[in-house]
C-alpha positions in Angstrom: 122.4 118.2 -98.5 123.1 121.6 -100.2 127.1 122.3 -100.0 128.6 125.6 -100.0 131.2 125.5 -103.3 134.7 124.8 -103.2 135.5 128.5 -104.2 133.9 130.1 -101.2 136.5 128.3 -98.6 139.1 129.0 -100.8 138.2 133.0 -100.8 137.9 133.2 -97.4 142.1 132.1 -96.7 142.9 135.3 -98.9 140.6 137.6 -96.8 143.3 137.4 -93.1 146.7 137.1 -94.8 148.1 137.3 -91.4 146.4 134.7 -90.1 146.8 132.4 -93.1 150.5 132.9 -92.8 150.6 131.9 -89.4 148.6 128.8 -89.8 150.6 127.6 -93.0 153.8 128.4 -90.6 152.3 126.3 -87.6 151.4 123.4 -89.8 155.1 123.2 -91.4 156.6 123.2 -88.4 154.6 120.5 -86.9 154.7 118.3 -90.1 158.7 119.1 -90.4 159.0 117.6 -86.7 156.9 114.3 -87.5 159.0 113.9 -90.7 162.3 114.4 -88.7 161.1 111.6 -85.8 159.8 109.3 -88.9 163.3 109.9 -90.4 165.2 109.0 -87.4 163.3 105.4 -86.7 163.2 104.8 -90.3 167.4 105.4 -90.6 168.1 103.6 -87.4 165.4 100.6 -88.5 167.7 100.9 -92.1 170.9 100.4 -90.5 170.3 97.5 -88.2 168.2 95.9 -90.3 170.1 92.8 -92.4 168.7 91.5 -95.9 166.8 88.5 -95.8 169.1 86.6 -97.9 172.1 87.3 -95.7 173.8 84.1 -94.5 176.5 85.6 -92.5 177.2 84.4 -89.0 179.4 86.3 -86.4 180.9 83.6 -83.7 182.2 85.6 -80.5 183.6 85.0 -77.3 181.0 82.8 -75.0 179.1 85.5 -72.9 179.1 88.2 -75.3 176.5 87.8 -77.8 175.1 91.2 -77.0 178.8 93.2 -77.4 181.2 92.5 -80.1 183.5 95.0 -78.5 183.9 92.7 -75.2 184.5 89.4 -76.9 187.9 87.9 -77.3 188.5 84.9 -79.3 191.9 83.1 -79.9 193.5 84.4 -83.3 193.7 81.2 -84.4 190.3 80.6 -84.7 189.7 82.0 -87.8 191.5 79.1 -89.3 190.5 76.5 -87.9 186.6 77.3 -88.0 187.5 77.4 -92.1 189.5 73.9 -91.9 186.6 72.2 -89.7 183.1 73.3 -91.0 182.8 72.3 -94.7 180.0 74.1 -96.9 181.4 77.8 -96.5 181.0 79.9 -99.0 184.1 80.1 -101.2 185.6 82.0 -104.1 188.2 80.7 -106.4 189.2 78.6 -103.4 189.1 81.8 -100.7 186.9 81.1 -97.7 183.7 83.7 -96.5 186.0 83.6 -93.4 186.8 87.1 -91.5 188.7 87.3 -88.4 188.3 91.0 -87.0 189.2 93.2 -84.0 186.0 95.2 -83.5 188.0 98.0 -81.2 186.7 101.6 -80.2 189.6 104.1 -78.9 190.9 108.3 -79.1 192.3 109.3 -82.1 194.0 112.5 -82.1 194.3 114.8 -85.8 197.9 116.0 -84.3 200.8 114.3 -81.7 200.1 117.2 -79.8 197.0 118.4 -79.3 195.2 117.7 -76.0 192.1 116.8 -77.8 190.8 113.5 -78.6 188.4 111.7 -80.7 186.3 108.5 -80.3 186.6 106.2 -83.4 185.5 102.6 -84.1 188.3 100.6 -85.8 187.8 97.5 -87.1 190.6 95.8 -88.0 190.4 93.3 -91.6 192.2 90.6 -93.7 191.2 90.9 -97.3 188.5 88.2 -96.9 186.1 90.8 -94.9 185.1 92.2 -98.4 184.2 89.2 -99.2 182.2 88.3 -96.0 180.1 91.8 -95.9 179.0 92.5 -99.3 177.6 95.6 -99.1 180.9 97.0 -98.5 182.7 99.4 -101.6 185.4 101.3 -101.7 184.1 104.5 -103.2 187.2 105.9 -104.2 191.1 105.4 -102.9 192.0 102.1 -102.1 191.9 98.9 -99.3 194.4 99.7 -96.5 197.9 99.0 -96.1 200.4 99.2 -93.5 199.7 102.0 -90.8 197.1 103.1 -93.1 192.6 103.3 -92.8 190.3 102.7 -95.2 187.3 105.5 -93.7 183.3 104.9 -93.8 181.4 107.5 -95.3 179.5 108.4 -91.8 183.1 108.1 -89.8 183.3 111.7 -90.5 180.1 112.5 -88.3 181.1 110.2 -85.7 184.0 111.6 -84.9 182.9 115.4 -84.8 185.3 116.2 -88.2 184.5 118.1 -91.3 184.1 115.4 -94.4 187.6 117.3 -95.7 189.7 116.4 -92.8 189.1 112.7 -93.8 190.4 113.1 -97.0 192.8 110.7 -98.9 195.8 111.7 -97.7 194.7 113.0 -94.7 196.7 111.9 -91.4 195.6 110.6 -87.6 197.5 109.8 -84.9 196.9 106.3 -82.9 198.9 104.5 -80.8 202.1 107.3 -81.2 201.8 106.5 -85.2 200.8 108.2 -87.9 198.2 106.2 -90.1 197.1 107.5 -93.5 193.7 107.5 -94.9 194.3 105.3 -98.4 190.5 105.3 -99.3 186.5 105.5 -98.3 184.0 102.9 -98.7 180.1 102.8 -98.4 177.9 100.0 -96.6 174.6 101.3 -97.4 171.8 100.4 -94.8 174.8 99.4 -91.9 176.1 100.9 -88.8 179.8 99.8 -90.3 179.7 103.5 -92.2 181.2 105.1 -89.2 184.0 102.8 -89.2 187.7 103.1 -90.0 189.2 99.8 -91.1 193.0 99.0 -90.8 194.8 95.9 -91.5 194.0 92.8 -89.0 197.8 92.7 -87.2 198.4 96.4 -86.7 195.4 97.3 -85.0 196.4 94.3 -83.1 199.5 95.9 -82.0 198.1 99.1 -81.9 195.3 97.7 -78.9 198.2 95.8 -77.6 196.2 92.5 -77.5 196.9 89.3 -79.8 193.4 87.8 -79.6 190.5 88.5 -82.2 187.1 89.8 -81.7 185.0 87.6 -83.6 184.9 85.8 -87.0 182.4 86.5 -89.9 181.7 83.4 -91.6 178.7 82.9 -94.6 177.1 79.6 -95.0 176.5 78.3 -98.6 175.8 74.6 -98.6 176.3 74.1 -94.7 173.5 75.3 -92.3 173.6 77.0 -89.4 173.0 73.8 -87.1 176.8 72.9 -88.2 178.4 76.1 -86.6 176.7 75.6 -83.6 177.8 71.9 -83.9 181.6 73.0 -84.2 180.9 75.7 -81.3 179.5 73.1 -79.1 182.5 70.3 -80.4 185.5 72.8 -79.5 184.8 73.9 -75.8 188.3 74.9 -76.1 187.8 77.9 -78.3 184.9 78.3 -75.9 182.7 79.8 -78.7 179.2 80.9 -79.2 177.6 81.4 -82.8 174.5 83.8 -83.8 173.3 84.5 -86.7 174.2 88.4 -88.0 170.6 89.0 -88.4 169.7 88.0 -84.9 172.9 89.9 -83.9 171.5 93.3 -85.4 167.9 92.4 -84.3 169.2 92.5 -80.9 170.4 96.1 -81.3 168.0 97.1 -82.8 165.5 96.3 -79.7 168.3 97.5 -77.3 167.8 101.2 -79.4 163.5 101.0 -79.4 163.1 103.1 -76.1 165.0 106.1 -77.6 163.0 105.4 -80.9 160.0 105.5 -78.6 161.5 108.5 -76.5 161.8 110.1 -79.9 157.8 109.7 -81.4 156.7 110.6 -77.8 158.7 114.1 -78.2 157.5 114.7 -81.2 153.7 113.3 -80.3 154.4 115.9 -77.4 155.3 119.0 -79.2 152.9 118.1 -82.4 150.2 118.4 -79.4 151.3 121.8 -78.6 151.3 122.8 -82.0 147.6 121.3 -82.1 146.7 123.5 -79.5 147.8 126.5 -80.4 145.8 125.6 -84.1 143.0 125.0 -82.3 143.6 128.6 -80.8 144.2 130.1 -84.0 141.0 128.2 -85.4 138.7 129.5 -82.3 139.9 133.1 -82.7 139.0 133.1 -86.4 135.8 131.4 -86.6 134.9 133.4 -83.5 135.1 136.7 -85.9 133.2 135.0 -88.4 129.6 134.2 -86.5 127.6 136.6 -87.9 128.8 135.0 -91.4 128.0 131.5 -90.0 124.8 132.6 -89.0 123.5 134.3 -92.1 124.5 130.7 -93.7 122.4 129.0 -92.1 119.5 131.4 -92.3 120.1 130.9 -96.4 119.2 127.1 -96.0 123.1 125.6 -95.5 123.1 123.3 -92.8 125.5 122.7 -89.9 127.1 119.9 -91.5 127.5 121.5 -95.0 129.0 124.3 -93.1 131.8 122.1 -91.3 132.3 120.6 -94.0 133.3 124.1 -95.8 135.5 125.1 -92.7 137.3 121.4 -92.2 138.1 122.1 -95.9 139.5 125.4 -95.3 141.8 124.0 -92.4 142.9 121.2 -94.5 144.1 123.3 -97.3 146.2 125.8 -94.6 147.6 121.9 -93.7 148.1 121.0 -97.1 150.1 124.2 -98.1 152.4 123.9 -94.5 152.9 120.2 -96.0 154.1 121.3 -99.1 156.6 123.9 -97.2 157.7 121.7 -94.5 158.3 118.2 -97.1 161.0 120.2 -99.4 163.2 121.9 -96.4 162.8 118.2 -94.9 164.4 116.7 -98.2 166.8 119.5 -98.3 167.9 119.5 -94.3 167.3 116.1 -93.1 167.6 113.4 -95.6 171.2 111.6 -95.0 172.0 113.6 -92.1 173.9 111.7 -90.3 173.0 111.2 -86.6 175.9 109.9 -83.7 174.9 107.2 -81.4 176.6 105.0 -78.8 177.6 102.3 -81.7 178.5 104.4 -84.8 176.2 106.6 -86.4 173.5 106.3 -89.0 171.9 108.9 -91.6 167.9 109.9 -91.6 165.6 108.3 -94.3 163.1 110.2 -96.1 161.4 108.0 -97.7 157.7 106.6 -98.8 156.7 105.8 -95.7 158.5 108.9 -93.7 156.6 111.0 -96.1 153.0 109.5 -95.7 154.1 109.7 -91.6 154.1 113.3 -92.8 150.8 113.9 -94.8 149.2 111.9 -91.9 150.1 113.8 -89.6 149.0 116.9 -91.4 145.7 115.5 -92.0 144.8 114.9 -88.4 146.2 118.5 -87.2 143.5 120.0 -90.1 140.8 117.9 -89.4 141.4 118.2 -85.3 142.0 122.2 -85.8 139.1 122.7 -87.4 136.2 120.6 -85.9 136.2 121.2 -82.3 135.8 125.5 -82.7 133.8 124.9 -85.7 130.9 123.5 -83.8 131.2 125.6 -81.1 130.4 128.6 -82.9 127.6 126.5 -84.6 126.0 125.8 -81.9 125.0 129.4 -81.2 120.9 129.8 -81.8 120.7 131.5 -85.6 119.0 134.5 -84.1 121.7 135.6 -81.5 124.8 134.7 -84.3 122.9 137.4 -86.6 122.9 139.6 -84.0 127.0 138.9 -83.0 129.5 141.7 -83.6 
């Protein structure tokens, strides 16, 4: 089979600027949409999902394995789950042992304004930078007294310019002024829209003297023996799952808006299909005389496909080339609210091949469907076409 050359379909995208234009513009914007939906699963999928080497284990209130925010243990706990279960993780005789208040409230930026602003506060001993190790202060230092240590997403979360958060910076809570002493990062977690204060005065900020769970890692004891102490202390009435399991969890509570999200984007990718496919009709449609005198030289309807698919792909290829860069510059680490913090969009391999995919199919399916329609016209009668 004789092919038309590579040159000839590459002349013919210079002859309609216009058009070309339009069709690189149509492909970028359906390419930039895919990349942003790929971005958002991939970043939520990043910050619920725990390294496989994590042995941490979160014991909560029985009841409430699905919501640390509901579950309230006795502040003593903490204690005596590191007295009773040998084989903790320990550092120069410190336990992996975190009691925390997981609490989510208004915070206002002055006494008296009537505005308000949702925060998650977490509430630490020193140990907790122990037990989640992906934590680091970036710059500043740990909290004090009436004072927060801010995540780098807590910004976004609460609706604030990055600058209002700044060392130094005040909030309100509770009738008190707390001072920002620092900001940490905990890449691939939800804790990034967090404020941490110290353990007792978020205590008496929430008015409550019980605990919300207790972090614990496992080095030498296994995950049988926390369930053995749970089941052992009915008292404490405790219930013990494993932080991966934890964030699993979540993470399948959150998969109908991921699935919400790829069936918008599936939705308006088809629209943008369409109107390709439009686009595609109206131009071949002007060139069936020039179809027709191809196949009278001896190319066949396959060769000439061929040339046209090629064509389409390369007004793909150019709208992924624009759309890929503008996704890099406006979506990668935005940072997107939800319900339980907030999280910042990946760009990454896999987002970006989501992409080129994408592309691919809008080229090949814009091009093939008008392409043979105006092939199957008799040669004699597309000769004779104006």
């Amino acid at each position: 089979m004789r092919l038309l050359s590579w040159q000839y379909g590459v002349r013919n995208l210079a002859r309609h600027r216009l058009r070309l234009l339009l069709g690189i513009g149509g492909s970028a914007l359906v390419v930039l949409l895919v990349l942003a939906a790929a971005a958002f699963v991939r970043g939520m999928e990043a910050s619920l999902r725990v390294a496989p080497d994590n042995r941490n284990v979160i014991l909560l209130s029985a009841g409430s394995e699905e919501s640390v925010e509901r579950s309230e243990i006795n502040a003593s706990a903490g204690a005596e789950i590191a007295a009773s279960i040998k084989g903790l993780k320990e550092r120069l005789g410190v336990a992996y042992v975190s009691p925390e208040v997981y609490f989510a409230t208004l915070v206002k930026e002055e006494e008296q304004t009537p505005q308000a602003l949702l925060a998650l506060l977490r509430g630490v001993l020193p140990e907790a930078f122990l037990v989640h190790s992906n934590v680091r202060i970036t710059d500043g230092r740990a909290p004090g007294q009436n004072e927060m240590l801010v995540g780098r997403l807590a910004a976004a979360k609460m609706g604030l310019p990055e600058e209002r958060l700044a060392i130094g910076q005040q909030l309100w809570l509770d009738n008190r002024l707390w001072t920002i002493s620092g900001h940490f990062e905990a890449p691939g977690s939800v804790m990034e829209a967090e404020l941490w204060v110290p353990l007792r005065d978020l205590q008496l900020a929430s008015r409550r003297d019980s605990i919300s769970c207790v972090v614990v890692t496992l080095d030498q004891a296994e995950f049988s023996d926390v369930e053995l102490f749970c089941k052992q202390r009915r008292d404490l009435e405790l219930v013990a799952i494993a932080e991966a399991d934890y964030y699993g969890k979540l993470l399948e509570f959150y998969r109908p808006v991921q699935t919400i999200i790829w069936i918008t984007a599936a939705l308006i990718a088809l629209g943008g299909l369409f109107g390709g496919l439009n686009l595609m009709y109206a131009a071949f449609a002007a060139r069936v005389r020039e179809l027709g005198m191809l196949q009278a030289l001896g190319y066949s309807r396959l060769a000439i496909i061929i040339c046209l698919a090629q064509e389409s792909l390369l007004i793909s290829a150019a709208g992924t080339l624009v759309a890929a860069p503008l996704a890099l510059i406006l979506l990668d680490g935005l940072a997107v609210r939800i319900s339980m913090g907030a999280f910042g969009l990946v760009l990454d391999a896999s987002v970006l091949l989501a992409g080129i995919a994408a592309a691919l199919i809008l080229g090949l399916a814009g091009a093939l469907p008008p392409a043979w329609r105006c092939l199957r016209m008799p040669i004699a009668e597309a000769l004779k076409a104006v």
